[in-house]
N, C-alpha and C positions, 0 to 999 in steps of 0.2 A: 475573632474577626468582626469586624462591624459594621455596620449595617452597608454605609456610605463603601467600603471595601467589597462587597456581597454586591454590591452595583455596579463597580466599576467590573466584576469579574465577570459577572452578569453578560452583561455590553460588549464587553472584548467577546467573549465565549460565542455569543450569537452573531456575530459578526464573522467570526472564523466558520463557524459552522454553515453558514447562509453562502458563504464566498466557496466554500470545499467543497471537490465533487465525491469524496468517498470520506466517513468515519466507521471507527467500528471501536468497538464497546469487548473489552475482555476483562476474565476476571486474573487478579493476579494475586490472591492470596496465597502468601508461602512463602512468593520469592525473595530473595536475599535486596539490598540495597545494590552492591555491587551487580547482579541479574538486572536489575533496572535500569541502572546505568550504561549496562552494555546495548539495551532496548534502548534507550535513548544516544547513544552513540550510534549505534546504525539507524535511525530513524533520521538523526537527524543529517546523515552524510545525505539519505536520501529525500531531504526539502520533508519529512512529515512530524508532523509537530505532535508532542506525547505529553498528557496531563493528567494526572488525578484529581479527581472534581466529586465532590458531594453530590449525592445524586441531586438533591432539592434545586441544587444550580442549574445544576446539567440539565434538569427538566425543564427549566424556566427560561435558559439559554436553548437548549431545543427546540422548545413552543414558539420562542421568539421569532429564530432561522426559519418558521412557518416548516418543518419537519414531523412527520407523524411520529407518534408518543411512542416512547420504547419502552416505559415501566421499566425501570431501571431500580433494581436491589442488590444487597451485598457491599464488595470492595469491587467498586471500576476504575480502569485505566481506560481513556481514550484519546485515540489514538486518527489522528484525520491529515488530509494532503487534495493535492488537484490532483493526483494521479491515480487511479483505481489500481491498475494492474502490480505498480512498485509496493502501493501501503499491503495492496494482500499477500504478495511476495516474504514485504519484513516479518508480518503479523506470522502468517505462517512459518516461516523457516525456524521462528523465537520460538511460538508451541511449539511444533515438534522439539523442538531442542529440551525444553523445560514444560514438556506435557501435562508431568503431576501437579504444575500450579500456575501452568500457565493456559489458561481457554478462553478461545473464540465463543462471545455472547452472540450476537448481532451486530448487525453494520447498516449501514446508508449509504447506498450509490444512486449518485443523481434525486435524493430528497427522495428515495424510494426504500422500505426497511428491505435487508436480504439478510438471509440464515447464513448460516456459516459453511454448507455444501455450494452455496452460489462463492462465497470468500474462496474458499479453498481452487474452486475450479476457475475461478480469474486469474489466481493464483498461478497457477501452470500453463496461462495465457503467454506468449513470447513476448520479453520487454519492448519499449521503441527503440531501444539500439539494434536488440535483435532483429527485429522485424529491417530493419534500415539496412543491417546487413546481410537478410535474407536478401534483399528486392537487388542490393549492389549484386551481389553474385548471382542471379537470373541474366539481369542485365548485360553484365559483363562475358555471360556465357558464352554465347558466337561468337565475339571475337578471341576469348579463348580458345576456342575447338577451331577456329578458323586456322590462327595459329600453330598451331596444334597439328594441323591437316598441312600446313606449310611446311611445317619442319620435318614432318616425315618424307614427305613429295620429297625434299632437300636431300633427305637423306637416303632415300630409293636412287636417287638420280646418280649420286658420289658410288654407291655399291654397285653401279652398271655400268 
């Protein structure tokens, strides 16, 4: 790779990272290519972009983002998006799947580091569909029970 390449990756890399509100850092030694592939096919159904990067980058595209230092060693994959609750979702559902080689390092939400028990329990946070359809059916309650109370009144009335 050369140098002028190490720059442009550079530049994108902290760009992406300064613009995301959640990344997180796992190690994936072990896994198959095809295991990768299926991380990046559900990643990317779900808008979160997934890269293998040299640490040396990744530090220097972190520092850029203005992000505190993660000391990044080994094999990373990282993994980032604007949505906190969905990228913890992938990340996790993937480790569990493929445990023995696949682990939660750290992460950054909102340019803040978090451990991987803050990851997990975002994680089991309800998505915004769910949430949208918790609030629909609140909402919609009364007039269901309303109805509800109608049709039996209706039906008391027919048996008298």
């Amino acid at each position: 790779m050369t140098k002028q390449e190490k720059i442009q990756i550079v530049e994108y890399l902290s760009a992406e990272f300064k613009n995301a509100s959640a990344l997180i850092v796992c190690d994936y030694k072990g896994l198959r290519v095809s295991q990768l592939e299926e991380l990046r096919g559900t990643s990317r159904s779900a808008n979160i972009k997934v890269q293998v990067i040299k640490n040396t980058l990744a530090n220097i595209a972190i520092k850029n983002a203005q992000c505190p230092n993660l000391e990044l060693k080994d094999t990373n994959i990282f993994l980032w998006a604007d949505d906190q609750i969905a990228l913890s979702k992938v990340v996790c559902k993937f480790a569990d799947s493929y445990n023995e080689h696949f682990s939660l390092k750290v992460g950054l939400f909102d340019k803040q580091v978090v451990d991987i028990k803050h990851i997990v329990s975002v994680s089991k946070l309800p998505s915004k569909e769910e949430l949208i359809g918790m609030l629909l059916s609140v909402w919609t309650a009364p007039a269901r029970y309303f109805v509800t109370g109608l049709d039996n009144l209706r039906k008391q009335k027919e048996e008298n």
